[in-house]
N, C-alpha and C positions, 0 to 999 in steps of 0.2 A: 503442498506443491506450489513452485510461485507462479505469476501471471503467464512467465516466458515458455517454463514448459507444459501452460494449461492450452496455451494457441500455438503449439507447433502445427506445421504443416506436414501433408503425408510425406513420411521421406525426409523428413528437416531434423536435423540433431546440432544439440549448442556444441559448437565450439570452443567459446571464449566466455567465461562472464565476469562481473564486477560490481562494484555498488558503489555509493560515497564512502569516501575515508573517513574512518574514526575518529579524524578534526573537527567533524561537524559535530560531534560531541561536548566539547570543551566548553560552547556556553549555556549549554544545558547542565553538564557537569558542576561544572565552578557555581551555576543558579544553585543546584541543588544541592550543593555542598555550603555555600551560605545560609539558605534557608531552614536544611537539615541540625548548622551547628547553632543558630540563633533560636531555632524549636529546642534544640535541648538545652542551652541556657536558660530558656527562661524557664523550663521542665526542672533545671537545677536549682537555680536560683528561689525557684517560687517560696516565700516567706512561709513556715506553715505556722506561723504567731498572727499572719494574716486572716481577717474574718472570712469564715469561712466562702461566703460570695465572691469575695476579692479573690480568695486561693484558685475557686474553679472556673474564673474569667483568665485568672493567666497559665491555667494547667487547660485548657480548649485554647488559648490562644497558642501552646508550644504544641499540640496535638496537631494546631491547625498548620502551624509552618513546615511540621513533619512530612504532613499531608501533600503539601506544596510542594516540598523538595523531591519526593518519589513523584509525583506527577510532572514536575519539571523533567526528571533522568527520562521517565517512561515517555512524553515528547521526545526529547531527543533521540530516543530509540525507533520510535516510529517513525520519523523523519528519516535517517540512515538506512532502515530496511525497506523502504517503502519505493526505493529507485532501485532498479533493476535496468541492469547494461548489459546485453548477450550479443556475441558474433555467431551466427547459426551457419551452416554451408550452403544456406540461399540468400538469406538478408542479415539489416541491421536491426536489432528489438531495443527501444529503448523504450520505460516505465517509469513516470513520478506521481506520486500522490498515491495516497489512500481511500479516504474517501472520496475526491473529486480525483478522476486519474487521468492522465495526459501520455497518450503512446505514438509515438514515430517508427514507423515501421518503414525501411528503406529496401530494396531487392539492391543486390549487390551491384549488377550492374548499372545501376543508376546511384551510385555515390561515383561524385566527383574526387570529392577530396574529403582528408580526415585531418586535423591542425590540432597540434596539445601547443599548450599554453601553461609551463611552468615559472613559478616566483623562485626564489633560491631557496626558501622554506621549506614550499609543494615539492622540491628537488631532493631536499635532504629527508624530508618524511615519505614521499612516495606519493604525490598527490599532484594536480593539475586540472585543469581546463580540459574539454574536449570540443570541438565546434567542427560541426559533421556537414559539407555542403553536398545537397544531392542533387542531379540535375535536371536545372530550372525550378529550381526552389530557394527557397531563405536558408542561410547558416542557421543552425541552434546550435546553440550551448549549450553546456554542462561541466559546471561547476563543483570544483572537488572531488573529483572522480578516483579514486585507488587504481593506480598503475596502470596510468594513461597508455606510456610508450607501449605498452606489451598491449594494450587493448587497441590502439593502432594499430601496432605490427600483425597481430591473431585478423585483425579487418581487410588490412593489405595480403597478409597468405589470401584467404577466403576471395577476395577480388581478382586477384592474380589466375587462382586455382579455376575462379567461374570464367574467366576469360577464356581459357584453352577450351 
């Protein structure tokens, strides 16, 4: 169960939720897709006319890039799950980190405003900026976020709906 539906409140059900976009994948990927095909190069490559020491310092050294390259992907995964963004029908949940974790917890009535921030990239793949001001506090950001607009718009319903 994730963080957001571990601390509902009585009476609080998600709305809306969301996470980073599978972009923040790419330089984990593309790591570990280097690392993975240089591990099996030299896994292929390795001379087996080579003395036998020499054979099993570069068959642990393609074991170890393999190594590397799964630990790379498995970072980037833990990064991407590890933010959690929920609209609930009383506030805003927002969660980053894993181990050290960082939570903004907003009542609806005390957000000012919600700003998406897309590139023409974030636009064509689904991804942007969100920068949440509540009031009398600091903007934060949030970077990379999967469908922003719609996670504005599910914030503005919920704002709207707690106002009346």
């Amino acid at each position: 169960m994730s963080y957001i539906e571990n601390n509902l409140l009585p009476g609080e059900k998600v709305i809306y939720k969301t996470r980073l976009h599978w972009s923040v994948l790419i330089g984990s990927a593309s790591l570990a897709l280097l690392l993975a095909l240089s591990g099996w190069a030299v896994l292929l490559f390795a001379d087996p006319a080579l003395r036998d020491p020499e054979l099993k310092s570069m068959q642990i050294a393609g074991f170890v890039l393999l190594f590397l390259a799964v630990c790379s992907l498995v970072r980037g995964l833990l990064k991407r799950n590890a933010t959690e963004m929920s609209v609930t029908n009383r506030r805003l949940v927002i969660k980053t980190g894993l181990l050290s974790r960082r939570t903004i917890e907003l009542l609806l009535g005390k957000v000012e405003s919600i700003q998406v921030q897309e590139s023409f990239v974030g636009r064509m793949l689904g991804y942007g900026t969100i920068i949440v001001h509540g009031t009398g506090g600091t903007p934060e950001s949030f970077h990379k976020i999967a469908h922003p607009l719609e996670f504005r718009r599910q914030m503005e319903q919920q704002v709207e709906g707690h106002d009346k």
